[in-house]
C-alpha positions as CSV (number, residue, x, y, z in Angstrom):
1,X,-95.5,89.1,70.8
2,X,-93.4,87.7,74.0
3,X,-90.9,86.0,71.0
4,X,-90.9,89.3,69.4
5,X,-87.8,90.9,70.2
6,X,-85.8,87.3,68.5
7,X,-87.1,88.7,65.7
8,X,-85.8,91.9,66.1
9,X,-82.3,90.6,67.3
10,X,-82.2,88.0,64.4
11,X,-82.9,90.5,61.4
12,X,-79.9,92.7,63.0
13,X,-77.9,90.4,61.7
14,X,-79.2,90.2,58.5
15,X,-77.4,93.9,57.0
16,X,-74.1,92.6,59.2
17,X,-73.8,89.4,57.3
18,X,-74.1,91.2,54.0
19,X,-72.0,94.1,55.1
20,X,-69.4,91.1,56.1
21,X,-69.2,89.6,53.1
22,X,-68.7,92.7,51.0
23,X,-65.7,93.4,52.6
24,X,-63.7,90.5,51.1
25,X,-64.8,92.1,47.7
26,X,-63.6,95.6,49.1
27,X,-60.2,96.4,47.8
28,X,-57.7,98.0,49.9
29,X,-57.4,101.9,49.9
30,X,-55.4,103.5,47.9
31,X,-54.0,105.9,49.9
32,X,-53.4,103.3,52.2
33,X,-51.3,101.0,49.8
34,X,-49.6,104.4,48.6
35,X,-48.2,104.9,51.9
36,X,-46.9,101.7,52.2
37,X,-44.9,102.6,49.0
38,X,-47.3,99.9,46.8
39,X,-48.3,102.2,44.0
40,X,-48.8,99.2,42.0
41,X,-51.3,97.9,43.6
42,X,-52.9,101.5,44.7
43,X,-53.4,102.1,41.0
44,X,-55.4,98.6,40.8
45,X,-57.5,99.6,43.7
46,X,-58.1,102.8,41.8
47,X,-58.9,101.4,38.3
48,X,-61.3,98.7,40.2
49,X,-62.9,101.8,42.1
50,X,-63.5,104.1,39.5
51,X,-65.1,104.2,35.7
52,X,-62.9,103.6,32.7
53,X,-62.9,107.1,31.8
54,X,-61.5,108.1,34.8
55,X,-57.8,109.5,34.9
56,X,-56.3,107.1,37.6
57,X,-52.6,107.9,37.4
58,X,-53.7,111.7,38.1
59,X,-55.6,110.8,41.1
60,X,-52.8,108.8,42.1
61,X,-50.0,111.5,41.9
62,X,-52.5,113.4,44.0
63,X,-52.4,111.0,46.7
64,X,-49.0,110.4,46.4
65,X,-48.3,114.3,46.8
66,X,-50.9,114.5,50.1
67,X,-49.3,111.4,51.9
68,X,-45.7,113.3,51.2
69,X,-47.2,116.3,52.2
70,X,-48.4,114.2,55.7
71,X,-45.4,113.0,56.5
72,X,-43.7,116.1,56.3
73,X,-46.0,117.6,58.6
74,X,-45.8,114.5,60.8
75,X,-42.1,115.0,61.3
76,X,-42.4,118.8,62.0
77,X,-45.0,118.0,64.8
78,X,-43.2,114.8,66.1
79,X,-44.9,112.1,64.5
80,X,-47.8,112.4,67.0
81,X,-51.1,113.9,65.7
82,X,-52.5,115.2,68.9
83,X,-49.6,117.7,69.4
84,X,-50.3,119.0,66.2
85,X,-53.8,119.5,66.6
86,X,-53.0,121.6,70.0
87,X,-50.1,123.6,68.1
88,X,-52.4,124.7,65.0
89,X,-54.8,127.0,65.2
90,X,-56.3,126.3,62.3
91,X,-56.1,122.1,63.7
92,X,-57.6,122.6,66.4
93,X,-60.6,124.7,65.6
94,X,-61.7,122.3,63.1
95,X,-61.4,119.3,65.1
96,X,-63.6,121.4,67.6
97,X,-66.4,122.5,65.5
98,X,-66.8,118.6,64.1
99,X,-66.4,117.3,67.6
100,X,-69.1,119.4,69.0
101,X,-71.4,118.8,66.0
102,X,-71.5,115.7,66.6
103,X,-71.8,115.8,70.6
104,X,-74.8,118.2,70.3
105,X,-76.2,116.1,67.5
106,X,-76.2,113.4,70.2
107,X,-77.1,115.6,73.2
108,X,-80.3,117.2,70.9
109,X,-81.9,113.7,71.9
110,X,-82.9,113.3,68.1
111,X,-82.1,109.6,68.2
112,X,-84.1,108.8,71.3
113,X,-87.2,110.0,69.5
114,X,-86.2,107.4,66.6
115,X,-85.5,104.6,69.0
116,X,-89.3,105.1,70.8
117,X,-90.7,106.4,68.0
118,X,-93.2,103.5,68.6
119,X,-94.2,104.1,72.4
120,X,-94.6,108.1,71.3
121,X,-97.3,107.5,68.8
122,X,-99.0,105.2,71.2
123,X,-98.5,107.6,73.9
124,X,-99.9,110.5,71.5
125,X,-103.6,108.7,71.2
126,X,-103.3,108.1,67.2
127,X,-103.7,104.1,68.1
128,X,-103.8,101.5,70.5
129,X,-103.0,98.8,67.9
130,X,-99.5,97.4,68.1
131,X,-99.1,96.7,64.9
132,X,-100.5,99.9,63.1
133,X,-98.4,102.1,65.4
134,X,-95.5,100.2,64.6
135,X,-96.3,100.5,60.7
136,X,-96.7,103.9,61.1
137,X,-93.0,103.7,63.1
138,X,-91.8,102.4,60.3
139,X,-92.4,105.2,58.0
140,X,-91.0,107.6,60.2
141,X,-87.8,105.7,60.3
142,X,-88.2,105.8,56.6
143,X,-88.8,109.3,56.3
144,X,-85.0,109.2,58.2
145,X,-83.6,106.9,56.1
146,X,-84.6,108.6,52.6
147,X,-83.9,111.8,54.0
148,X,-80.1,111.1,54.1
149,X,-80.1,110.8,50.3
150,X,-81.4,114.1,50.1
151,X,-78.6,115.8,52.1
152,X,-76.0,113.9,50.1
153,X,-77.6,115.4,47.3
154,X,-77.7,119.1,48.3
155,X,-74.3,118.8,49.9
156,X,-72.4,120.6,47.5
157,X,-74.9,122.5,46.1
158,X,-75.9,124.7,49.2
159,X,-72.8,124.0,51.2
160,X,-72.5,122.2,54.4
161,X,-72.8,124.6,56.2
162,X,-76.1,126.1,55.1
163,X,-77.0,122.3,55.6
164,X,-76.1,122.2,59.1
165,X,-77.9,125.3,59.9
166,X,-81.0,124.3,58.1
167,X,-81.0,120.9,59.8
168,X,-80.6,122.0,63.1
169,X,-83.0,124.7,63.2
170,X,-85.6,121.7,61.8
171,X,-84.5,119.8,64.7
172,X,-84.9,122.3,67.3
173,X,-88.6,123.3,66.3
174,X,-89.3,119.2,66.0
175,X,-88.4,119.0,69.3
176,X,-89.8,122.0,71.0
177,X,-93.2,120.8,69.2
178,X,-92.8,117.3,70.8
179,X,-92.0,118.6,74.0
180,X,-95.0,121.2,74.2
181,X,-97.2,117.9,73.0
182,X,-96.0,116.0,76.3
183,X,-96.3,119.1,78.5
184,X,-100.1,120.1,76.8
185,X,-101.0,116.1,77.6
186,X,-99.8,116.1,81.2
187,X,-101.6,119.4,82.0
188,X,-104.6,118.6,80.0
189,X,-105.0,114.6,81.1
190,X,-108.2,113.5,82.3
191,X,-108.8,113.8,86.3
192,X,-109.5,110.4,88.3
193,X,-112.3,111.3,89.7
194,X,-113.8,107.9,91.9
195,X,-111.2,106.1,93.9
196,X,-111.5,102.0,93.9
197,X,-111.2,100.1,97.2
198,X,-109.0,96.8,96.9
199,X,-105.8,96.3,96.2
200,X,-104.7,99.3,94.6
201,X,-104.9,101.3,97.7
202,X,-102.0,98.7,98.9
203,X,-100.0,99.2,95.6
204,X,-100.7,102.6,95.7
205,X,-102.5,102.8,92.7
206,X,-105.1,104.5,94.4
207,X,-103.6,107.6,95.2
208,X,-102.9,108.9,91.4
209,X,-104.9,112.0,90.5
210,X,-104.9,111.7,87.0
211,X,-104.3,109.5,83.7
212,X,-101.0,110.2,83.2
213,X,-99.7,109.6,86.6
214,X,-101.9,106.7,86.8
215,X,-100.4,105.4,83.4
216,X,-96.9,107.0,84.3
217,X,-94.2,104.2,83.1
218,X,-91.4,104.8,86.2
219,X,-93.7,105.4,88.9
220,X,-92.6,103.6,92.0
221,X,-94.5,102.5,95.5
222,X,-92.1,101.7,98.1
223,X,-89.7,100.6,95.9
224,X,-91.3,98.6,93.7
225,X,-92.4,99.3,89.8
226,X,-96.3,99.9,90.1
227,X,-98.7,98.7,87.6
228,X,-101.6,100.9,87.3
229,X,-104.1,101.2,84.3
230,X,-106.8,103.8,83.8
231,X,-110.2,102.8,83.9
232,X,-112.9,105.1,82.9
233,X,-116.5,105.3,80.6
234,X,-115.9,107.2,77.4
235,X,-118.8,109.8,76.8
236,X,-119.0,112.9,74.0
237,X,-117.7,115.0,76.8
238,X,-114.4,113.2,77.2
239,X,-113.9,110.2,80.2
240,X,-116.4,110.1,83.2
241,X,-116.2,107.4,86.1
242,X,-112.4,107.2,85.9
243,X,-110.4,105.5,87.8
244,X,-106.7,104.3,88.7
245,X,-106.8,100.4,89.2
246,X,-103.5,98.1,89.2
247,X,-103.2,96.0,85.5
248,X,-101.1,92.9,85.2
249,X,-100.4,90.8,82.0
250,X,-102.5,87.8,81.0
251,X,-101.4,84.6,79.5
252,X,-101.5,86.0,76.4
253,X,-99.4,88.9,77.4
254,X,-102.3,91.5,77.3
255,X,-102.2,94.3,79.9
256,X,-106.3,93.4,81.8
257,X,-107.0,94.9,85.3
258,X,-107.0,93.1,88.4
259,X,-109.8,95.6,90.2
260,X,-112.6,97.5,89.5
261,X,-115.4,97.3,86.7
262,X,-112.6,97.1,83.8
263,X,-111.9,93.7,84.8
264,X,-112.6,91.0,81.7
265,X,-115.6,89.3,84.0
266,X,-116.8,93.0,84.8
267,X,-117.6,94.7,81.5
């Protein structure tokens, strides 16, 4: 596990290599090469991009027309894009709405819960096995992934909009339901009820009252990051004996208690 995150770093590059390479096989764009007056080679890019059937000098008329149209507007507004965007109305309210879609879409915090999608199922007591939490990661970031394809496909059939409308109200009540399951599990987390004498009254282990400020990740003591564990005797009627002791990692980088009756030569 301590070489782990290589791994993760070295199969990064694995899509960027492939993505890399395609692009000497991508052909120009054709709009591009039509505004740069190389029809020629715009109706190649075409006929490489699209099925035989397809009616390529049509499209290309069309693009030729819309880049016309663009610099006609271009020169009305000065050749500068921004002042035409705070001239028309109809401009600027679009480049609004799809600016703040995409800044709540980031400010919704959807992606954070991707990125630690990990530490929140460990956190939510399904397992405290590494590897089958980050399995089970791994399907929701397929559930993510596969879920893309399914918007592509309803796109124009129920209309962005209704897509956006949908999607956001399913990631409002995801979130609402995650944050009511870390709010339930802090008011609800087991009580430390005996206090150990050592160390952790120095690291200030000692003075949490419960298990989630005892296993709180950015808890502090005098400006240092504390280390705390919770120890405690599982029974039917939930934890007994508990107590917040300080942890440090092993040799084999396994969290193990320094105090108390947890320790390894303890239990």
């Amino acid at each position: 596990m301590d070489i782990g995150w290589k791994y993760d770093f070295g199969l990064a590059a694995v899509p960027s290599v492939i993505l890399l390479v395609g692009f000497f096989f991508c052909p120009e764009s054709p709009r591009w090469l039509a505004q740069q007056g190389k029809t020629d080679q715009a109706l190649k890019a075409l006929k490489s991009l699209r099925p035989t059937s397809w009616d390529n000098e049509k499209e290309l008329e069309d693009i030729v027309k819309v880049c016309q149209e663009d610099e006609k507007i271009a020169k009305e507004s000065g050749g500068n894009p921004f002042l035409r965007m705070l001239r028309e109305p109809a401009v600027r309210k679009a480049v609004i709405i799809g600016c703040s879609l995409q800044l709540f879409q980031q400010l919704s915090g959807i992606n954070t819960v991707i990125y630690y999608s990990a530490r929140i199922l460990m956190m939510s007591g399904i397992s405290t096995d590494v590897y089958i939490v980050l399995w089970i990661s791994c399907g929701v970031n397929a559930i993510n992934f596969f879920a893309s394809f399914i918007g592509m496909a309803l796109v124009d059939r129920v209309g962005r909009r209704m897509l956006t409308l949908v999607s956001y109200v399913g990631i409002c009540t995801s979130l609402v339901i995650i944050g009511l399951g870390f709010q339930l599990s802090k008011v609800h987390s087991p009580l430390v009820t005996e206090h150990a004498v050592g160390s952790s009254n120095i690291t200030g282990c000692n003075a949490k009252s419960s298990c989630y400020d005892c296993t709180y990740e950015y808890d502090t003591f005098e400006g240092e990051d504390l280390k705390c564990g919770f120890c405690y005797i599982a029974s039917d009627s939930g934890p007994t004996h508990s107590s917040c002791v300080g942890w440090a990692l092993n040799d084999d980088s396994e969290n193990i208690p320094t105090e108390g009756r947890c320790m390894p030569d303890t239990i």
